[in-house]
C-alpha positions in Angstrom: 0.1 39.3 -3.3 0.8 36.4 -5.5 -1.2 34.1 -3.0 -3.8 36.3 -3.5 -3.9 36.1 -6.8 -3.3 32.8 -7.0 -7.2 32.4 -5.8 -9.1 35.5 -7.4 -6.7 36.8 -9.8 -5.8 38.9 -11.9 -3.9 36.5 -14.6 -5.4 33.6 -12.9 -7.6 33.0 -15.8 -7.4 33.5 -19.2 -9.1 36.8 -20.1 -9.7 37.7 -16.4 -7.8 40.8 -16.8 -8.8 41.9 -20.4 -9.9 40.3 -23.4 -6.8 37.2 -23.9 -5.4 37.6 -21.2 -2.9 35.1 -20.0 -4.3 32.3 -17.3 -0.9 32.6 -15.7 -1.7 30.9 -12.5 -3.8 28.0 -14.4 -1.1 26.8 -16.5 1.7 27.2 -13.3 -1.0 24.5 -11.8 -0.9 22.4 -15.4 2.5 22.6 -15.0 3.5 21.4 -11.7 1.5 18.7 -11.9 3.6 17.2 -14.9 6.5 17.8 -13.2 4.8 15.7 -10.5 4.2 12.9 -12.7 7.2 13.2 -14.7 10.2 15.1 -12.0 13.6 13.9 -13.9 12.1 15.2 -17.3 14.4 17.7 -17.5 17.5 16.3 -15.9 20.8 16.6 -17.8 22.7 13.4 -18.2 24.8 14.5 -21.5 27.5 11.3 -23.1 30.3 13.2 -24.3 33.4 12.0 -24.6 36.1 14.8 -24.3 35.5 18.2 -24.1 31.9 19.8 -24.3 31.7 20.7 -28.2 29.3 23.5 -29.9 26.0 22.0 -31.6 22.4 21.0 -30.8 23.3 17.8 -29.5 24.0 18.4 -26.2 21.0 20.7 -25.5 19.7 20.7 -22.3 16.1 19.9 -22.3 15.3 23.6 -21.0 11.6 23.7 -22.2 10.9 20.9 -20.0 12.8 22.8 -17.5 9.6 25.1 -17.0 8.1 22.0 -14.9 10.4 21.9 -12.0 10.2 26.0 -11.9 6.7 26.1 -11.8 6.4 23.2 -9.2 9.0 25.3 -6.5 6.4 28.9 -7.6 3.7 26.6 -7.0 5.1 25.2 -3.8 6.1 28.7 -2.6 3.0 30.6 -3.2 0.9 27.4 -1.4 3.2 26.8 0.8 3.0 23.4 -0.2 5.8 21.0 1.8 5.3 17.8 -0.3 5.7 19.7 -3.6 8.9 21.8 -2.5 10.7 18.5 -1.2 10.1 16.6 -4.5 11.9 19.9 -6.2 14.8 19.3 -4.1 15.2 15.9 -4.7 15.2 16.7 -8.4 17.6 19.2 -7.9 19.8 16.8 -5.7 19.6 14.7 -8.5 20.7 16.9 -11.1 23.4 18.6 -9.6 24.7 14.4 -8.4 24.4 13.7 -11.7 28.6 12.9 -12.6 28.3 13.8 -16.3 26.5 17.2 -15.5 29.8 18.1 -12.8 30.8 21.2 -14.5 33.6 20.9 -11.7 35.0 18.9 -14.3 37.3 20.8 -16.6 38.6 17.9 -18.7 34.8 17.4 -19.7 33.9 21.2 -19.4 37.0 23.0 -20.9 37.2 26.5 -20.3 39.3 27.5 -23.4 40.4 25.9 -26.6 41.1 29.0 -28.7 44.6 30.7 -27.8 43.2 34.5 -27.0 40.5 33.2 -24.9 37.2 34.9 -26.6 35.3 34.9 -30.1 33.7 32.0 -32.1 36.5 29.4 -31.8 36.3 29.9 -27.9 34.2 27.6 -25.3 31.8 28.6 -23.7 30.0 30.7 -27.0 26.7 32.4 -27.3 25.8 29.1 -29.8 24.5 25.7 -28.7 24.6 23.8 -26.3 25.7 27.1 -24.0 22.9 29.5 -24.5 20.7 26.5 -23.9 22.4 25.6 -20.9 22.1 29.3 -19.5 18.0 29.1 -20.2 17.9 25.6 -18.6 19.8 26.8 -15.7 18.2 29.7 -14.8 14.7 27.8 -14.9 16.3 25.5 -12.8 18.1 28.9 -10.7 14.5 30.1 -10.2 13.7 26.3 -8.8 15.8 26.7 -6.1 15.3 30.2 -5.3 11.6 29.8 -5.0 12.2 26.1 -2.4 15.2 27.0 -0.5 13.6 27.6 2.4 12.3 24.6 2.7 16.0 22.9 1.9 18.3 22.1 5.0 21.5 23.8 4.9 24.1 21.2 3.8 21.6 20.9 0.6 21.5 24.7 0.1 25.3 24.0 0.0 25.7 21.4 -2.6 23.0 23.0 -4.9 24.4 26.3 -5.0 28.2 24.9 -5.7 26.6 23.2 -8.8 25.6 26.5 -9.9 28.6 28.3 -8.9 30.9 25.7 -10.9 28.4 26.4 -14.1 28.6 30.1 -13.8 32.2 29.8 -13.7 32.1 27.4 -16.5 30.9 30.1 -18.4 31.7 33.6 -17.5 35.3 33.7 -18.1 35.7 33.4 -21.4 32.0 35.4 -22.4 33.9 38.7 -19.9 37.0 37.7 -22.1 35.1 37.7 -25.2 33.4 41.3 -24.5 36.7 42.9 -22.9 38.1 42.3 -26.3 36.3 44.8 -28.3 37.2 47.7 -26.3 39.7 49.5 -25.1 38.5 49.4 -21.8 34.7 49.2 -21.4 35.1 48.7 -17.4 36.3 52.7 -17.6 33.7 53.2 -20.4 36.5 53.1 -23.1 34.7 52.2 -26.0 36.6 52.7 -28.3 37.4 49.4 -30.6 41.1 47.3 -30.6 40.8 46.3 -34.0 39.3 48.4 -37.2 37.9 45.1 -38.1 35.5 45.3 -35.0 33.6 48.3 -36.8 33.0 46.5 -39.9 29.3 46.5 -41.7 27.6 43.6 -42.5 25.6 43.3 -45.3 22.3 42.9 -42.7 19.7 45.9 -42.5 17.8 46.8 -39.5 14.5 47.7 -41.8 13.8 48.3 -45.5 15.7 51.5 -46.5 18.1 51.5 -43.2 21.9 51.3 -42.9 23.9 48.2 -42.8 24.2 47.0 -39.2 27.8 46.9 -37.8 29.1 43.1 -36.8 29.8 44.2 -32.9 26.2 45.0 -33.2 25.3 41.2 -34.1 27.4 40.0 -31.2 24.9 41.3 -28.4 22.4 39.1 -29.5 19.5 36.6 -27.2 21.9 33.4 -27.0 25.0 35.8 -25.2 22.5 36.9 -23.3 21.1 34.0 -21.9 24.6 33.3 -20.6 25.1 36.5 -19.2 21.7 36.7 -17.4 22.2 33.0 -16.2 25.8 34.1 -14.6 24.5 37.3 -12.9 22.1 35.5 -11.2 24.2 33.3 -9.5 25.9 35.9 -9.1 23.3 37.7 -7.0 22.2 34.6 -4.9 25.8 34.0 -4.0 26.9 37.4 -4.0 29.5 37.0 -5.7 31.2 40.7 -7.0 32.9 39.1 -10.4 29.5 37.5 -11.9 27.2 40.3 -10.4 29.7 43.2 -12.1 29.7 41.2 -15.6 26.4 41.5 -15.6 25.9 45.2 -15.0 28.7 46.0 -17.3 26.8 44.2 -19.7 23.5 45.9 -19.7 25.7 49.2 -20.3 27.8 48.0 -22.8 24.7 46.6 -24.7 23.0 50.5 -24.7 26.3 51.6 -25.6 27.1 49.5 -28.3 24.4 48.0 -30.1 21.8 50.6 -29.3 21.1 53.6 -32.1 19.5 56.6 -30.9 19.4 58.3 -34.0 16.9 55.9 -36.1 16.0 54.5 -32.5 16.8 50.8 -33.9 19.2 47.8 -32.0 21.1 45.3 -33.6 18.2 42.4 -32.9 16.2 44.5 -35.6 18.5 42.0 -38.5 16.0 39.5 -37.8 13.5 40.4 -39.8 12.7 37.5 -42.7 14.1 39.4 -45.6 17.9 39.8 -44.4 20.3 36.9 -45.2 20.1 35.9 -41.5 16.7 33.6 -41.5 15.1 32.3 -44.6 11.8 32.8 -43.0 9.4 35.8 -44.2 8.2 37.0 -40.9 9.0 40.6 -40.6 8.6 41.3 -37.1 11.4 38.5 -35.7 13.1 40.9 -34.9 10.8 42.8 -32.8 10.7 39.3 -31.1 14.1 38.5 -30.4 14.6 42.3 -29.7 12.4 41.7 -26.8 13.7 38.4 -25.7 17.3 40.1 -25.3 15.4 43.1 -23.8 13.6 40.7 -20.9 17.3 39.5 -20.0 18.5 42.8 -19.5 15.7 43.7 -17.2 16.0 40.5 -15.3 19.5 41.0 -14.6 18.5 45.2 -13.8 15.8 44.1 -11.7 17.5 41.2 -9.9 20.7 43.7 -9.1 18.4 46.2 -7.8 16.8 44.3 -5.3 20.1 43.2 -3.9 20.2 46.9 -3.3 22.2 48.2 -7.1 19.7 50.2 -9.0 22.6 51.0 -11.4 21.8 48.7 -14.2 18.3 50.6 -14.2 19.8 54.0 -13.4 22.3 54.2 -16.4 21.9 56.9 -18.9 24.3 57.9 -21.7 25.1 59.5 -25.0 28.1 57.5 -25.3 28.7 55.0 -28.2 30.9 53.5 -31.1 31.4 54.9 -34.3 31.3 52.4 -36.7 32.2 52.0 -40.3 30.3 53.9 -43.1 29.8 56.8 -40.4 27.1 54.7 -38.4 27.1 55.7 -34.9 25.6 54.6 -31.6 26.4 57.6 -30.4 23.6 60.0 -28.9 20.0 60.7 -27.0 16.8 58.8 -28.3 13.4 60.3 -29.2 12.5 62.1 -25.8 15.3 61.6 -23.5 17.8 64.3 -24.3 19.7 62.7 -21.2 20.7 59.6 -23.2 20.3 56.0 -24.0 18.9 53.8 -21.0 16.7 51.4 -20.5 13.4 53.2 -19.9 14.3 54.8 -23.4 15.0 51.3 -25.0 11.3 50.1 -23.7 9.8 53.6 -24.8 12.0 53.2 -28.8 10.0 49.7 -28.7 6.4 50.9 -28.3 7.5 53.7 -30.3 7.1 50.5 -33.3 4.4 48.6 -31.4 2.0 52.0 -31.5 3.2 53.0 -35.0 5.0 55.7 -34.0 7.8 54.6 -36.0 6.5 53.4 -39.2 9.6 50.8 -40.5 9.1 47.4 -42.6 10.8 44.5 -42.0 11.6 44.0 -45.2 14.5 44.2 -48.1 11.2 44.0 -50.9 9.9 47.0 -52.3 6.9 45.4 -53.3 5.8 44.3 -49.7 5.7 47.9 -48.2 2.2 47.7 -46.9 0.9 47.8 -43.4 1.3 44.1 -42.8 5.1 44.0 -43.2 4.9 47.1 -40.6 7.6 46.1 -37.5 5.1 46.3 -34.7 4.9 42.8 -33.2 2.0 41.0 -35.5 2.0 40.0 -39.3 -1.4 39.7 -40.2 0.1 36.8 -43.5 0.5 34.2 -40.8 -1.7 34.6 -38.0 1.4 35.7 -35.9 1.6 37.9 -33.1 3.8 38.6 -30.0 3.3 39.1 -26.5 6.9 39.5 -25.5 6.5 43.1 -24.6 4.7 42.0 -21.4 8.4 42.0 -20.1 7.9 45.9 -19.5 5.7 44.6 -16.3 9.1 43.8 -14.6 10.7 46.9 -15.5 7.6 49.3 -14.7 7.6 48.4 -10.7 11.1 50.1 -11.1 9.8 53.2 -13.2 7.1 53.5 -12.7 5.8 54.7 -16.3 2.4 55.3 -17.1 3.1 54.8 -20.5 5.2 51.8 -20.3 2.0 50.2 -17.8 0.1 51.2 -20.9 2.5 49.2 -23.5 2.1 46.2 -21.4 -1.4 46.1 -21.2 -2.0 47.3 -24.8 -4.1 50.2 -23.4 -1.9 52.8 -25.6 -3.4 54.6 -28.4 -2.5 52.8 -31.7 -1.6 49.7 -30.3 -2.7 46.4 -31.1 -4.6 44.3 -28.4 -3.9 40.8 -27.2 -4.6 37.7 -29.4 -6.0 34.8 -29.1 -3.2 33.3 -31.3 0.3 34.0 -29.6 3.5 33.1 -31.0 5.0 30.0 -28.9 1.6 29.4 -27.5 1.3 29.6 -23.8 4.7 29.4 -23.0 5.1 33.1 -24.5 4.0 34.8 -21.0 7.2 33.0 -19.4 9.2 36.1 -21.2 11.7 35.3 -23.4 13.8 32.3 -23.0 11.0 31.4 -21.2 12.6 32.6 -17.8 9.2 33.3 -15.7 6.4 31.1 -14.6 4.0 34.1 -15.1 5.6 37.6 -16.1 2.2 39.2 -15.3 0.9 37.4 -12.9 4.3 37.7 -11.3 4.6 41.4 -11.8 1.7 43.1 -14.1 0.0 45.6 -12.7 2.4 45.3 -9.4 3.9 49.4 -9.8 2.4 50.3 -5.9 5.1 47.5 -4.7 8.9 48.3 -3.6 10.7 45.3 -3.5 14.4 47.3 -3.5 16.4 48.0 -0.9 18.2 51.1 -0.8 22.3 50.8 -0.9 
């Protein structure tokens, strides 16, 4: 299917699908060939002396990442030798590269706080890590999309580079979660410490109740990690990475997910809270959509290895949290509970005005354009991340959800011609795709999952 997309479409142009419609397959072309004319632009070399240290200096260069993933989609779906050979060498390259040998654990320390999780801990959802689990997974995708075209002995090497970065990272960001509750592997939640189920001083949306701090700490930058980790996880099959990852996607309906107003914890993005100085009010639809692409990824990937149970999860289960704010409960619709088909239906509940909310703390700005629905009118911005929902759907197969994604719902807002992050916004978040719709849009007649 994607080859034959690839010459008549749809998403092979821009606006061959409806008006502003994302050129997918044009810019994976663009794209390859600057990774042809440029292949090490992404390749990690990073000085430090010591131990790996939190900050922006040691970022990956993950955007340019999208070059080498495109090139392997590119050399997949043309079955193009020369292409998928140069994307091995690269790859050869990076994982050869001595300062990037996260075999290394005097370099890559696994721990310097005593209890093994929280902010003093290594790895952190903060820079460099959350960029290195973005740049990885571009690079992940790489690989998946050439390895056929790789000999043995180099499927070998590549994939022990990733399996020494996953388990760079994944023991102290299980450590970190396992923390919180009692025992969320037997779906304990209930918190260790009161202090766990304190309120921030953050609101979700003008008039709303103060967001609990547990809430805050399922945010996009864990999940980058955690969606990085699983799919290694799933290429390797390896149980421990592949179960982190499932648990995660529960614990993040449980925890962070509010049935009651139908809002998540991503929603304290919005310009007016103390979090961002920026007036934007709809960030937090954004990044609420960025975490929510990672939790699909890691749903979908799982189910195609044959565990739909990331997708399948339902519950009314939750924390009660200080101030009597509860996650507990069943969202608009789905007396059965919290899941992620509810989570993507609570989101175009905003994006078709369903839900009327303002991101906003200003009394004085509660007008339509300050509405939390993916677009502020002030600035020209708009979103497109909902276009993860295409992933999702060939699981669900929702009528209404197809509808979201293609802004064919009653009340919503149609594509732009002026998308926030430009082009790059139809990777999905954390730019993890080289064409979520051309990959999957409109694809709901497909199976691509085994059954158990």
């Amino acid at each position: 299917m994607w080859r034959s997309r690839a010459v008549s479409g749809p998403y092979k142009s821009s606006s061959d699908v409806a008006k502003y419609s994302p050129g997918d397959w044009a810019r994976i072309v663009g794209l390859k060939d600057k990774f042809l004319g440029d292949s090490d632009k992404a390749r990690w070399n990073p000085s430090f002396s010591g131990c790996l240290s939190s900050g922006q200096t040691y970022n990956p260069d993950h955007k340019s990442a999208a070059y080498i993933r495109d090139a392997g989609f590119y050399a997949l779906v043309k079955d193009d030798t020369t292409v998928a050979n140069k994307v091995i060498d690269e790859l050869l390259a990076q994982v050869r590269t001595r300062n990037a040998d996260f075999s290394d654990t005097s370099r890559f320390c696994r721990d310097d706080s005593p209890s093994g999780y929280g902010r003093g801990a290594r790895p952190f959802g903060t820079h460099p890590w959350f960029v290195i689990g973005e740049w990885g997974t571009e690079l992940l995708f790489a690989f998946d999309y050439v390895k056929a075209y790789a000999t043995q002995a180099e499927q070998a090497e590549i994939r022990e580079w990733f399996k020494d970065s996953a388990d760079y990272m994944h023991p102290n960001m299980k450590a970190r979660y396992d923390n919180y509750f009692v025992n969320r592997w037997a779906d304990d939640y209930r918190l260790v410490k009161s202090s766990h189920g304190r309120l921030t001083d953050e609101r979700p949306f003008y008039g709303g109740p103060r967001i609990p701090d547990l809430a805050l700490q399922y945010n996009n930058r864990d999940s980058s990690i955690l969606m990085y980790t699983t799919l290694v996880g799933a290429d390797q099959n390896i149980d421990y990475l592949k179960d982190h990852g499932e648990r995660w996607v529960k614990d993040y309906l449980v925890a962070t997910y509010f049935p009651k107003d139908e809002w998540v914890g991503e929603h304290n993005r919005h310009g007016s809270n103390s979090y961002t100085t920026a007036d934007t009010p709809d960030y937090g639809w954004a990044y609420g959509h960025a975490l929510l692409g990672h939790l699909i990824t890691m749903a979908d990937v799982l189910a195609r290895t044959g565990d739909t149970d990331a997708y399948d999860f339902t519950s009314t289960n939750g924390v009660d949290y200080d101030g009597g704010v509860t996650s507990k409960g069943a969202p608009a619709g789905f007396p059965e509970g919290k899941s992620l088909r509810s989570l993507i239906h609570t989101w175009t509940r905003y994006s078709d005005h369903t839900i009327k909310r303002y991101g906003t703390l200003d009394s004085g700005k509660l007008t339509d354009p300050y509405l939390i629905d993916g677009s502020f009118s002030v600035k020209n911005w708009n979103s497109v991340r909902d276009i993860v929902y295409a992933q999702a759907n060939m699981y669900y197969r929702d009528d209404h959800i197809k509808g979201a994604y293609l802004r064919t719902n009653p009340g919503m807002k149609p594509y732009s011609s002026s998308v926030e992050s430009g082009s790059a916004a139809w990777m999905g978040g954390g730019k993890v795709y080289p064409g979520v719709l051309f990959q999957f849009g409109q694809m709901e007649h497909i199976n691509p999952y085994p059954t158990k």
